[in-house]
C-alpha positions in Angstrom: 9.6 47.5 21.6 7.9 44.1 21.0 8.0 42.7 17.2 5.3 39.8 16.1 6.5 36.7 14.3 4.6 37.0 10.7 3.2 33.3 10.2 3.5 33.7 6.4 7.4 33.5 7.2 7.5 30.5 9.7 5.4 28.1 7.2 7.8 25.7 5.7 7.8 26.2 1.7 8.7 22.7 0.7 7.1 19.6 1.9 8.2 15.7 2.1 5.8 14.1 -0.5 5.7 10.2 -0.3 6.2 8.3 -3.3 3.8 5.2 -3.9 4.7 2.8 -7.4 1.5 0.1 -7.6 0.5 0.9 -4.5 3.4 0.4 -2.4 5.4 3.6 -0.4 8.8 2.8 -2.4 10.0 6.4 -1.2 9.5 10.2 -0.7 10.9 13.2 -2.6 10.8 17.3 -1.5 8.9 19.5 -3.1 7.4 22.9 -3.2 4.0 23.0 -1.8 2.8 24.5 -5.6 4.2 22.0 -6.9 2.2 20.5 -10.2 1.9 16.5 -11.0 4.6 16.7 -13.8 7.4 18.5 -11.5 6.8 15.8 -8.9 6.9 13.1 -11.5 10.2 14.1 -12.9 11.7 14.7 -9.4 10.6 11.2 -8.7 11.8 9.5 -11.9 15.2 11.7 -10.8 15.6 10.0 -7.2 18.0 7.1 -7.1 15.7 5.0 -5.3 13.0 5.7 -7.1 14.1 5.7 -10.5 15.0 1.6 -10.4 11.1 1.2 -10.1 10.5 3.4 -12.8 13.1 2.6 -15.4 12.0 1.0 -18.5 8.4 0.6 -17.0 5.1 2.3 -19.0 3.1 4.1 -16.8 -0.5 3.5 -16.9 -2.0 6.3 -14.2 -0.6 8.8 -12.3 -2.6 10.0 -8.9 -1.3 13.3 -7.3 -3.0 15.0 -4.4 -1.1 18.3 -4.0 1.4 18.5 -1.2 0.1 14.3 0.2 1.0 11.8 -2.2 2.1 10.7 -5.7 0.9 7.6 -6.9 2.4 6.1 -9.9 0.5 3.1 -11.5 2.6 0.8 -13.9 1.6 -1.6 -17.0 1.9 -4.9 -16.1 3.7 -6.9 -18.0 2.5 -10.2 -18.9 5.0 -12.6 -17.5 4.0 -16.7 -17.6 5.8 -19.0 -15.8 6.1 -22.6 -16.6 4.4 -22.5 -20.6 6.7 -24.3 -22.7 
C-alpha cells in the first residue's frame, strides 16, 4: 500500500516577513501567510528590536505586501543643528 504526501499539509503556514522602518531592513517578524497589515503592525511594534525604532515615533505610511514585506514610514522630526 503506497500513501501520497497531500501538498496542502507540507506548505509551511507561517512565513518570515522582513521589517523595513524608512527604508531600512531593521528586522523580521513570523506571521501567518493571511495575515492583514494591522496584525503584522502590532507584531512588529511587539518585537524588541523593532519596537526601539518605533517607540514614541508618528507613523506617516505604512506599505504591506502580503506574506513579502512591511514597510513602516516615520514623521520626521525637524531637528536643526547649530541655530542659536
Amino acid at each position: 500500500m503506497l500513501f501520497q504526501a497531500n501538498p496542502t499539509y507540507l506548505k509551511d503556514s507561517t512565513v518570515v516577513l522582513p521589517v523595513q522602518i524608512n527604508g531600512k531592513t531593521r528586522g523580521t517578524i513570523e506571521v501567518e501567510e493571511t495575515c492583514t497589515e494591522e496584525e503584522a503592525f502590532v507584531l512588529a511594534s511587539r518585537d524588541e528590536k523593532l519596537s526601539k525604532y518605533l517607540h514614541g515615533q508618528s507613523v506617516k505610511k505604512r506599505i504591506y505586501v502580503p506574506g513579502k514585506i512591511l514597510n513602516v514610514v516615520l514623521e520626521r522630526k525637524n531637528i536643526q543643528v547649530g541655530v542659536q
